[in-house]
PDB file of N, CA, C and O in Angstrom:
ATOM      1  N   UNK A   1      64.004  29.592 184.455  1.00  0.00           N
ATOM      2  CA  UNK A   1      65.270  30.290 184.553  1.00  0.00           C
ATOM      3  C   UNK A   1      65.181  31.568 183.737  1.00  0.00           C
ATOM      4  O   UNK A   1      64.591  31.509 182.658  1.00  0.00           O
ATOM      5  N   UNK A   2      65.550  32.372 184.021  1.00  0.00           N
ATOM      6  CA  UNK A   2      65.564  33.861 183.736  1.00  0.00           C
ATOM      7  C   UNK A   2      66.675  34.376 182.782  1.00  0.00           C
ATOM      8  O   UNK A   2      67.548  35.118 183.232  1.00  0.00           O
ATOM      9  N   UNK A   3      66.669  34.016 181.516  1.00  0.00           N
ATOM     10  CA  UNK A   3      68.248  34.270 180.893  1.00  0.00           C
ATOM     11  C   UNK A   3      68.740  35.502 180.356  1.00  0.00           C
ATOM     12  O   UNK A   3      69.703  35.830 179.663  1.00  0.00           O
ATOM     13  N   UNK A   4      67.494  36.244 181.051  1.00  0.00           N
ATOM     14  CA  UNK A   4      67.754  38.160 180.357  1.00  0.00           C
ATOM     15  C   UNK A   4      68.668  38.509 181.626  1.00  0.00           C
ATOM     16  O   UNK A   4      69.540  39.378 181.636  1.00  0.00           O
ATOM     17  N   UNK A   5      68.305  37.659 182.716  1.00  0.00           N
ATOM     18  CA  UNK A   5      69.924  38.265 184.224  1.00  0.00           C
ATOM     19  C   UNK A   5      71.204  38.332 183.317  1.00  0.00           C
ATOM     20  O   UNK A   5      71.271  37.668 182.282  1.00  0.00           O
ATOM     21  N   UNK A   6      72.044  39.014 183.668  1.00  0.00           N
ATOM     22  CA  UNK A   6      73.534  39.556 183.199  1.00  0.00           C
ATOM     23  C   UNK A   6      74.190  38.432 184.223  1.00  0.00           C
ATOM     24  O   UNK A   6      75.030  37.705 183.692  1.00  0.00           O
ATOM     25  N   UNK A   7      73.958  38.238 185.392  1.00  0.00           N
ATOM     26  CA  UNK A   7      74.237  37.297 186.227  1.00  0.00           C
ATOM     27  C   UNK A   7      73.547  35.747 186.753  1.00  0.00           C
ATOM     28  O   UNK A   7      72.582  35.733 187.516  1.00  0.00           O
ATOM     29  N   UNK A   8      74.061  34.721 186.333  1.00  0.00           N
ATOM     30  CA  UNK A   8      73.102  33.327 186.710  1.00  0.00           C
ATOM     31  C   UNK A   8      73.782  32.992 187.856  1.00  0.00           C
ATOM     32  O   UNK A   8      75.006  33.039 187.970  1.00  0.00           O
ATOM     33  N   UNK A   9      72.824  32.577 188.903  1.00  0.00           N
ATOM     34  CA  UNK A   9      73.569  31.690 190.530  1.00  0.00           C
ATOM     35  C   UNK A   9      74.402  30.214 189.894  1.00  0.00           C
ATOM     36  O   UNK A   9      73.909  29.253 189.302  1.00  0.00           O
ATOM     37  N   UNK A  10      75.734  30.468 190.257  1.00  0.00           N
ATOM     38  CA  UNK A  10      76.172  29.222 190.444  1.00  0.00           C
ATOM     39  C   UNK A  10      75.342  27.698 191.365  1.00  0.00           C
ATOM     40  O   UNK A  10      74.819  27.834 192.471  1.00  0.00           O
ATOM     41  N   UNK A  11      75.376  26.847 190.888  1.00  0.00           N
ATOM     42  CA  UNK A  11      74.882  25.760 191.702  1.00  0.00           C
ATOM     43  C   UNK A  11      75.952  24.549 191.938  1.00  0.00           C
ATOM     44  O   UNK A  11      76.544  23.818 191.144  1.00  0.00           O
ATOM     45  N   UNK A  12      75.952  24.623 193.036  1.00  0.00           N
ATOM     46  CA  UNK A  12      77.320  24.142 193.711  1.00  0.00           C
ATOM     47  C   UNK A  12      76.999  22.767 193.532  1.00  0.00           C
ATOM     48  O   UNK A  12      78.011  22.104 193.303  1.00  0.00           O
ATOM     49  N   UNK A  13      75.714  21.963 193.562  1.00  0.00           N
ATOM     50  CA  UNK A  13      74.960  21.033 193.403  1.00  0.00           C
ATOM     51  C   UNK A  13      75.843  20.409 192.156  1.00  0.00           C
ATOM     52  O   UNK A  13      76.694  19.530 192.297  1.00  0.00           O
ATOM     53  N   UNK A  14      75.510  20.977 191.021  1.00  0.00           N
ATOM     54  CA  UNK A  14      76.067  20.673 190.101  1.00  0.00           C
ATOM     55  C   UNK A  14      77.197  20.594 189.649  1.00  0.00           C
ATOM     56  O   UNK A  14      77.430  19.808 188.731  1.00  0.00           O
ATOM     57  N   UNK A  15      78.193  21.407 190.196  1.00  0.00           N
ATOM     58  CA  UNK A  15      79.000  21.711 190.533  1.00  0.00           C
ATOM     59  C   UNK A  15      80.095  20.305 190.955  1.00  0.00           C
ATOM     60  O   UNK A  15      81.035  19.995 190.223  1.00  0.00           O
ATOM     61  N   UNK A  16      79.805  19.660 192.080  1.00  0.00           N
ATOM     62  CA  UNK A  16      80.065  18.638 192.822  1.00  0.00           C
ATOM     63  C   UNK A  16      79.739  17.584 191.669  1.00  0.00           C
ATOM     64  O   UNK A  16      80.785  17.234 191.121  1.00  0.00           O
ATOM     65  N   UNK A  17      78.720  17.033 191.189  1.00  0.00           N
ATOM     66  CA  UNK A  17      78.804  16.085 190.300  1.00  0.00           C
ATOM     67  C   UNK A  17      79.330  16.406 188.931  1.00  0.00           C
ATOM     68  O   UNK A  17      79.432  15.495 188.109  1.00  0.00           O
ATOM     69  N   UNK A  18      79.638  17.517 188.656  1.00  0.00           N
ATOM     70  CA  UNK A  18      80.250  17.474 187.568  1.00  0.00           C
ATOM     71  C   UNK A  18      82.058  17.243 187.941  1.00  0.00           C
ATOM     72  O   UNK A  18      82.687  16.640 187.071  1.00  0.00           O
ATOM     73  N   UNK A  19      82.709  17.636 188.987  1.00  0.00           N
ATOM     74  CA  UNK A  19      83.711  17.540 189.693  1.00  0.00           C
ATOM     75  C   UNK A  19      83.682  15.937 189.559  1.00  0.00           C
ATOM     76  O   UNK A  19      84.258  15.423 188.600  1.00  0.00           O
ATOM     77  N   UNK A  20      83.231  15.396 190.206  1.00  0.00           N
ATOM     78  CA  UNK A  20      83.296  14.257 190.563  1.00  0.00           C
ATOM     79  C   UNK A  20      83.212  13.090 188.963  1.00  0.00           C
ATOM     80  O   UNK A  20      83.778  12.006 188.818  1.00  0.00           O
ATOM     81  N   UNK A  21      82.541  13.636 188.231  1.00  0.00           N
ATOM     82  CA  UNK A  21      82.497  13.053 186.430  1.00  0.00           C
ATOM     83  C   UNK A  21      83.996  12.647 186.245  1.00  0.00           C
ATOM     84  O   UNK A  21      84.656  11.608 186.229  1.00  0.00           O
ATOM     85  N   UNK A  22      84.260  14.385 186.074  1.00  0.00           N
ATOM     86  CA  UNK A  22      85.620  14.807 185.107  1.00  0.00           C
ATOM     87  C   UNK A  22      87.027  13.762 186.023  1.00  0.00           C
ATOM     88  O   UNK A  22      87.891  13.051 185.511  1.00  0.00           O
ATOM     89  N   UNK A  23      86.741  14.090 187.630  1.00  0.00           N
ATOM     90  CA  UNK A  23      88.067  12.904 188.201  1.00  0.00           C
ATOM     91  C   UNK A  23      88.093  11.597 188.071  1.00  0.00           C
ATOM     92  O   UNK A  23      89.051  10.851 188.275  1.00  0.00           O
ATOM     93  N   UNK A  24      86.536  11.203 187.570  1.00  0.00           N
ATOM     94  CA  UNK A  24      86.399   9.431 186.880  1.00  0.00           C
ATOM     95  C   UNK A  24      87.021   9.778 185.649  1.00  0.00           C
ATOM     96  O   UNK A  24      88.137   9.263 185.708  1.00  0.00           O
ATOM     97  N   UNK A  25      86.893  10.404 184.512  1.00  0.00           N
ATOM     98  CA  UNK A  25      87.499  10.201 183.028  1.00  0.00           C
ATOM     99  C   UNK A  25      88.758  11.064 182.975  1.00  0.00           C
ATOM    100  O   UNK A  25      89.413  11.352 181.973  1.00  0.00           O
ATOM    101  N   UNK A  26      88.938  11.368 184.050  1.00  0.00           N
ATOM    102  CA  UNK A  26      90.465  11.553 183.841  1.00  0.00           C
ATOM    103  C   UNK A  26      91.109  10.779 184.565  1.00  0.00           C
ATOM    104  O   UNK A  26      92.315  10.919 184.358  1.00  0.00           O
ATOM    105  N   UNK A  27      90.843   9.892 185.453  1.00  0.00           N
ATOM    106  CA  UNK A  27      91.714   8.505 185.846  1.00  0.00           C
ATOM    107  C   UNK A  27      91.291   7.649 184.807  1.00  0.00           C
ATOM    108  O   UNK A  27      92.239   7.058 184.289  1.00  0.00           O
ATOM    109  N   UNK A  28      90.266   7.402 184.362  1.00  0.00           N
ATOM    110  CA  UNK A  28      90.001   6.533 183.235  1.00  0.00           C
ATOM    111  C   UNK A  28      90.958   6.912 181.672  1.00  0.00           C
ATOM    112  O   UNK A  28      90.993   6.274 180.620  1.00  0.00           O
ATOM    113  N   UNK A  29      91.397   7.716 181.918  1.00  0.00           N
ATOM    114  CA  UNK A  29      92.318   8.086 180.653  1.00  0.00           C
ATOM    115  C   UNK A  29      93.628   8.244 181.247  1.00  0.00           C
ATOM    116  O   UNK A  29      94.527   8.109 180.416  1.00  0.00           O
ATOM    117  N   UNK A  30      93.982   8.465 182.315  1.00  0.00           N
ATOM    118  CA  UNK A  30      95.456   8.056 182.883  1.00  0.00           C
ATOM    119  C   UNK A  30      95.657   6.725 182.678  1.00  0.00           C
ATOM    120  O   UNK A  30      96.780   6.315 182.382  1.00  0.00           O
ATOM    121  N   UNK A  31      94.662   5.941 182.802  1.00  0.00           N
ATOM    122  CA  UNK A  31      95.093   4.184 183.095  1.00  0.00           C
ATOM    123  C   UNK A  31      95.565   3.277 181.259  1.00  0.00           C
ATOM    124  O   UNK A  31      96.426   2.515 180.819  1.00  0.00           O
ATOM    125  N   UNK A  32      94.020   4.211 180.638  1.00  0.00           N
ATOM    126  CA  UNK A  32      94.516   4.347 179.343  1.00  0.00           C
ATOM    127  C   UNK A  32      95.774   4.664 178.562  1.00  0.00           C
ATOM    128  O   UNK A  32      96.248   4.017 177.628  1.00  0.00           O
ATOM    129  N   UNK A  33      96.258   5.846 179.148  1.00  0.00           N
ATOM    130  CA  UNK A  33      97.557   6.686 178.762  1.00  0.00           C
ATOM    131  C   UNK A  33      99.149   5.670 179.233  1.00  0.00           C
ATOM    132  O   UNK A  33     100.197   5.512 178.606  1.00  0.00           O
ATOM    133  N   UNK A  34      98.669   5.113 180.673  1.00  0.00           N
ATOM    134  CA  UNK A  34      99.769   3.849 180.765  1.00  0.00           C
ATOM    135  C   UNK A  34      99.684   2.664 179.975  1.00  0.00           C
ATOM    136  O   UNK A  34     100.725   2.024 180.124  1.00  0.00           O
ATOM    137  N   UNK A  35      98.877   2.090 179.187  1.00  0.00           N
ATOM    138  CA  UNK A  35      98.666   1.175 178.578  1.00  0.00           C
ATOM    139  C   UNK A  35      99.090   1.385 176.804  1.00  0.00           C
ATOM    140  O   UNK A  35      99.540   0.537 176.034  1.00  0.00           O
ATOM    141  N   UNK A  36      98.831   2.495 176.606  1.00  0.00           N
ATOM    142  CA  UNK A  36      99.413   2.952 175.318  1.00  0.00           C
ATOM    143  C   UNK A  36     100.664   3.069 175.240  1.00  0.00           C
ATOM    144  O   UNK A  36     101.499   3.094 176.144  1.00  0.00           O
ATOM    145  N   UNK A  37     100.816   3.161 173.848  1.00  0.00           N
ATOM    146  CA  UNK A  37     102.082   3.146 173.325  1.00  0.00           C
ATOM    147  C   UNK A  37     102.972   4.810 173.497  1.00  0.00           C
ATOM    148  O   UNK A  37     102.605   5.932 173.148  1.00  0.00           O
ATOM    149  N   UNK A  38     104.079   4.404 174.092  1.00  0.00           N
ATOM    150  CA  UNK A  38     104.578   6.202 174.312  1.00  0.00           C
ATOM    151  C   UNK A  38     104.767   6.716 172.994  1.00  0.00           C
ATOM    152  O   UNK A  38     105.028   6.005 172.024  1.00  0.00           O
ATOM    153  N   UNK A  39     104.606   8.216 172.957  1.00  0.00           N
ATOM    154  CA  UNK A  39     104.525   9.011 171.498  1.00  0.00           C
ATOM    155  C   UNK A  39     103.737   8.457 170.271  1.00  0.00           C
ATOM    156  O   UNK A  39     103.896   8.725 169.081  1.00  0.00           O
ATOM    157  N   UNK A  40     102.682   7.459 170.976  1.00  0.00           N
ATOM    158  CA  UNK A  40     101.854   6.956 169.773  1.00  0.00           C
ATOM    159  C   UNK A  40     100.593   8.157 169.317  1.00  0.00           C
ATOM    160  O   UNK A  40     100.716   9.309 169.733  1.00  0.00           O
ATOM    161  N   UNK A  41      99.724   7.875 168.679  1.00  0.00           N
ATOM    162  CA  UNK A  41      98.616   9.356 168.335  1.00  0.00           C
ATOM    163  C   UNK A  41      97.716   8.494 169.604  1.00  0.00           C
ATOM    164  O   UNK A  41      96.835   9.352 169.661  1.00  0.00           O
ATOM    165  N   UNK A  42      97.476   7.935 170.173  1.00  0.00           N
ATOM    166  CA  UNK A  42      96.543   7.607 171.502  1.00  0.00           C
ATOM    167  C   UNK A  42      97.067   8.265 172.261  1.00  0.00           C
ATOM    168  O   UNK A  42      96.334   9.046 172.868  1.00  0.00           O
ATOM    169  N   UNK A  43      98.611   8.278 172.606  1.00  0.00           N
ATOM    170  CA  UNK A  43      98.988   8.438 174.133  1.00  0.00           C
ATOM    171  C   UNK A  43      98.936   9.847 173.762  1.00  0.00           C
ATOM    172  O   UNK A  43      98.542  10.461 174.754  1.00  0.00           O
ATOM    173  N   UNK A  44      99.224  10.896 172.477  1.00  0.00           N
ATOM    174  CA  UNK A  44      98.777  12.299 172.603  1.00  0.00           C
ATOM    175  C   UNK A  44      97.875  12.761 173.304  1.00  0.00           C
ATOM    176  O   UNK A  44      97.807  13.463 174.313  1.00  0.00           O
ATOM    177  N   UNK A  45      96.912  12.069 172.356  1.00  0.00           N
ATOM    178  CA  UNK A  45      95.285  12.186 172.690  1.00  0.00           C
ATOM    179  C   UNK A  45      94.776  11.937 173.833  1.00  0.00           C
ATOM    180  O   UNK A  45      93.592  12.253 173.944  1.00  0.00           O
ATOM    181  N   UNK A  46      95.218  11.527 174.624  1.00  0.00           N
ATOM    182  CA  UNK A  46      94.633  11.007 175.987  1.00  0.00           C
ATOM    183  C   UNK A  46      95.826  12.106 176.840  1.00  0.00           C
ATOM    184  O   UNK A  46      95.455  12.649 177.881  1.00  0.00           O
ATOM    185  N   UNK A  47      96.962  12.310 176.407  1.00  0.00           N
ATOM    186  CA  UNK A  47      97.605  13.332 177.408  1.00  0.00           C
ATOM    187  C   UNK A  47      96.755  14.903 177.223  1.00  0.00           C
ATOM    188  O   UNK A  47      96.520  15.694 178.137  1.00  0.00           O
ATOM    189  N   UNK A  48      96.325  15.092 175.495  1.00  0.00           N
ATOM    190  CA  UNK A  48      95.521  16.147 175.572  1.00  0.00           C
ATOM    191  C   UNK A  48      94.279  16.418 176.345  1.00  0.00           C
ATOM    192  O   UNK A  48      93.695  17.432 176.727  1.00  0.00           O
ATOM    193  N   UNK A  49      94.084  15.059 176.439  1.00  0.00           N
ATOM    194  CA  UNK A  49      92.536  15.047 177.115  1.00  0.00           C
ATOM    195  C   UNK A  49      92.438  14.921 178.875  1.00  0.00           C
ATOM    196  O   UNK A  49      91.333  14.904 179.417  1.00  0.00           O
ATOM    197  N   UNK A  50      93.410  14.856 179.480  1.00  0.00           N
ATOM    198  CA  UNK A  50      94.239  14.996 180.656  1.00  0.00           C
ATOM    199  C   UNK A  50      94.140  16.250 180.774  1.00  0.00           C
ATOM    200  O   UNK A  50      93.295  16.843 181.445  1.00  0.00           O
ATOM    201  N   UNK A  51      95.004  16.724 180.124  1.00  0.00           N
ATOM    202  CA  UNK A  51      95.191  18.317 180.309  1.00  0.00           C
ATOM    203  C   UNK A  51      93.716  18.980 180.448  1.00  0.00           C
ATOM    204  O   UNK A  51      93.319  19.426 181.524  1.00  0.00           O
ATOM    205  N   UNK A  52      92.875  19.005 179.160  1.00  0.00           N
ATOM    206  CA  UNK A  52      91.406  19.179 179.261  1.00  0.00           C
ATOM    207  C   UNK A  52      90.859  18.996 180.776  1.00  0.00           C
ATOM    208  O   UNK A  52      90.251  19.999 181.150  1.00  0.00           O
ATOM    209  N   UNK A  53      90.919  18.098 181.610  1.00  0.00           N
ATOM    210  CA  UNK A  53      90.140  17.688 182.246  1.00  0.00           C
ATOM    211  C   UNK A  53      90.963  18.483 183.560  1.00  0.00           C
ATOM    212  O   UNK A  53      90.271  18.959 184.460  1.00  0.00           O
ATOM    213  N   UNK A  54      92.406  18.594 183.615  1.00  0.00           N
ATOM    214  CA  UNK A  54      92.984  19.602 184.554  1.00  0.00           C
ATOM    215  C   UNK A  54      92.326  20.950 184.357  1.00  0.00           C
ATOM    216  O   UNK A  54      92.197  21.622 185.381  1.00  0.00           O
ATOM    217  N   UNK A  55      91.869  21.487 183.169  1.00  0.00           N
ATOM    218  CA  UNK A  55      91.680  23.102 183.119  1.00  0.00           C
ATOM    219  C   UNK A  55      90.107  22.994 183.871  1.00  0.00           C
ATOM    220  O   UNK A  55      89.796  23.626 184.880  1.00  0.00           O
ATOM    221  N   UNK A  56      89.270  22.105 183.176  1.00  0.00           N
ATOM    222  CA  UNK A  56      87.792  22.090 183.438  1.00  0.00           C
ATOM    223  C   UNK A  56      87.537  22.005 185.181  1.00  0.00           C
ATOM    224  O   UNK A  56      86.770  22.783 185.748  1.00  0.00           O
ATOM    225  N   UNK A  57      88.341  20.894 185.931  1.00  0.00           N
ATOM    226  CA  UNK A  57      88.484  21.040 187.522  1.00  0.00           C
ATOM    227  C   UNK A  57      88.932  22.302 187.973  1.00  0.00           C
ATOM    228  O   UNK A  57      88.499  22.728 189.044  1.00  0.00           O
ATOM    229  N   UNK A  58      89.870  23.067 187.199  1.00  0.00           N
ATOM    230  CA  UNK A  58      90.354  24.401 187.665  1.00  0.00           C
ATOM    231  C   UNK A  58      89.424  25.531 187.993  1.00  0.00           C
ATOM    232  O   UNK A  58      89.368  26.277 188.971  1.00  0.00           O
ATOM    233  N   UNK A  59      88.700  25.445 186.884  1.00  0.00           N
ATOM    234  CA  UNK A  59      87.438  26.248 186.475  1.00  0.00           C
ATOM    235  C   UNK A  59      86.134  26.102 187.375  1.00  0.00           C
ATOM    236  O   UNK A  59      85.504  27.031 187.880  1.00  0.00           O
ATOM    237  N   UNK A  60      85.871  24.798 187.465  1.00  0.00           N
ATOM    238  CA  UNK A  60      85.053  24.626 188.519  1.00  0.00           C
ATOM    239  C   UNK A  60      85.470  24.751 189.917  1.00  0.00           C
ATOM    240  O   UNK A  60      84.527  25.025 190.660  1.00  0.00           O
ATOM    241  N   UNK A  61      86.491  24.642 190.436  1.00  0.00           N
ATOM    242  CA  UNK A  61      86.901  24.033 191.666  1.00  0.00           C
ATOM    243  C   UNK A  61      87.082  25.872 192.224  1.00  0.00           C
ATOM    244  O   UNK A  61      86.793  26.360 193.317  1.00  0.00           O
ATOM    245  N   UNK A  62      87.746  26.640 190.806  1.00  0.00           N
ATOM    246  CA  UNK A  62      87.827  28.268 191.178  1.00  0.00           C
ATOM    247  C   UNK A  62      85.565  28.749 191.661  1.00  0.00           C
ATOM    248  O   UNK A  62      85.009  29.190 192.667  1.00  0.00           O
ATOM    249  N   UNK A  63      85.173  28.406 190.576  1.00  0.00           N
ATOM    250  CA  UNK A  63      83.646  28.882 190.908  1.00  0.00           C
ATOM    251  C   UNK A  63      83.219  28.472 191.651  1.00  0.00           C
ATOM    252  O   UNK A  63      82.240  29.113 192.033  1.00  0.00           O
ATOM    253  N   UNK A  64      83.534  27.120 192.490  1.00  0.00           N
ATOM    254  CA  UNK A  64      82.947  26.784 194.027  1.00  0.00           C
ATOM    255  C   UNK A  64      83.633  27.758 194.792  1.00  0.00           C
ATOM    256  O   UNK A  64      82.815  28.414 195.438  1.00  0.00           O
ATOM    257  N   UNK A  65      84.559  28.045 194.944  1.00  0.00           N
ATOM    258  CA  UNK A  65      85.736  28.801 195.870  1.00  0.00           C
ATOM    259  C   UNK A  65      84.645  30.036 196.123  1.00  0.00           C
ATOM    260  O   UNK A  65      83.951  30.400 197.072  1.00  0.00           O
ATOM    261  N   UNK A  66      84.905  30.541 194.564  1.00  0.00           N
ATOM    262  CA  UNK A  66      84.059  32.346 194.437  1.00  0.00           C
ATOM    263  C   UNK A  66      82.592  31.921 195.557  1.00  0.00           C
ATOM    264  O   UNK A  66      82.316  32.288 196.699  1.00  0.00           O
ATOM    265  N   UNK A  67      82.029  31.174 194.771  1.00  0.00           N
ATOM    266  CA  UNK A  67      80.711  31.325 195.682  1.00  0.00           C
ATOM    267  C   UNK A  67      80.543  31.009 196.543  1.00  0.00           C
ATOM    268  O   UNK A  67      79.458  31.265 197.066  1.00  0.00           O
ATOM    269  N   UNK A  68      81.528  30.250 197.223  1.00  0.00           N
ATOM    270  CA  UNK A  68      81.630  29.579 199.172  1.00  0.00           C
ATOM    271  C   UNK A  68      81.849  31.057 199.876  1.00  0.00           C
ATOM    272  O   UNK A  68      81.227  31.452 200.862  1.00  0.00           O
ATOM    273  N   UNK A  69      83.193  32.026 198.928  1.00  0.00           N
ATOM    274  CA  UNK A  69      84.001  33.169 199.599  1.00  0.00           C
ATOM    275  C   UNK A  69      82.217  34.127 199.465  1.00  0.00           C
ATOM    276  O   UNK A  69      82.088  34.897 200.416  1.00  0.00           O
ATOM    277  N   UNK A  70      81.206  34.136 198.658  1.00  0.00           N
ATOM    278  CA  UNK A  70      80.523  35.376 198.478  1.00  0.00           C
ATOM    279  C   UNK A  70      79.124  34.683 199.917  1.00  0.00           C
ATOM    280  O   UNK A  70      78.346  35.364 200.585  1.00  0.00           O
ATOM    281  N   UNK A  71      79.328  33.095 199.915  1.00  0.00           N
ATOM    282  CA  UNK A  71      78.019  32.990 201.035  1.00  0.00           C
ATOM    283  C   UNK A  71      78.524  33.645 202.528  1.00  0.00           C
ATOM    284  O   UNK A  71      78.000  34.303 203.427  1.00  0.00           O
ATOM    285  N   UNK A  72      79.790  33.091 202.254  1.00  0.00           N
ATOM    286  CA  UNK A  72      80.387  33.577 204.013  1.00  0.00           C
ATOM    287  C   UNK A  72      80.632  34.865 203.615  1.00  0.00           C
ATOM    288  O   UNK A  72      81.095  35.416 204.614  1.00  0.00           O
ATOM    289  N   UNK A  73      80.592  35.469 202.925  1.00  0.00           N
ATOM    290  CA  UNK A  73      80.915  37.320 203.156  1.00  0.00           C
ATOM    291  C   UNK A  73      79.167  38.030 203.324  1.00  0.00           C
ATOM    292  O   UNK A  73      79.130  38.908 204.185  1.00  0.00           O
ATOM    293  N   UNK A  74      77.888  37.768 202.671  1.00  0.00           N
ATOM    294  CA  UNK A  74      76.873  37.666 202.793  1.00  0.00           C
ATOM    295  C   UNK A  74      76.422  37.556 203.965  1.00  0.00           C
ATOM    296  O   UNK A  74      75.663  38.401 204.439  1.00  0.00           O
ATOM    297  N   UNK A  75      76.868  36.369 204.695  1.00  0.00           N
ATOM    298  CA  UNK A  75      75.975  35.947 205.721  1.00  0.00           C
ATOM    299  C   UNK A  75      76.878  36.957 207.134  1.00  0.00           C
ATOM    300  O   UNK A  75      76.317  37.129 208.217  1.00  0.00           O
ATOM    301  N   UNK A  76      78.154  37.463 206.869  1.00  0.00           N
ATOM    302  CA  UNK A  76      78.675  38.152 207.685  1.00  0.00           C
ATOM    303  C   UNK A  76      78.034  39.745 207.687  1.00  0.00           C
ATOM    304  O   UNK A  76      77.959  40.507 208.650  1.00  0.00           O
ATOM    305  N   UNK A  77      77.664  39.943 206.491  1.00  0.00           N
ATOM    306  CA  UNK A  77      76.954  41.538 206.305  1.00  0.00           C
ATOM    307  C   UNK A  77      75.124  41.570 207.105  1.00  0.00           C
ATOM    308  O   UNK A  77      74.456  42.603 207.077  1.00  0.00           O
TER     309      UNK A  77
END
């Protein structure tokens, strides 16, 4: 891998299993989050870590988007 590029290829590869991680431990911490105590320091912690796992899918789910929108604009040029 070449880390002097200003630009690295997304890998959608990875991409997909990391997607697929983060929606196991964030149902695994929803199921958690019902089992806890409301306003206890768990049920914080697991709503913080919810949230976490909403931004990280955002992030990825936006960089599959970008690079699906740049293959089909590519393959149209």
């Amino acid at each position: 891998m070449d880390w002097t590029s200003p630009v690295m290829k997304f890998n959608s590869g990875h991409a997909e299993r990391a997607i697929e991680r983060i929606l196991e431990l964030s149902a695994e911490a929803q199921i958690a989050r019902r089992m806890a105590a409301r306003n206890s320091p768990a049920f914080h912690n697991l709503t913080g870590a919810i949230a976490a796992y909403g931004k990280a899918l955002a992030l990825l789910t936006a960089l599959q988007q970008r690079e699906e929108f740049y293959t089909i604009v590519a393959a149209a040029a």
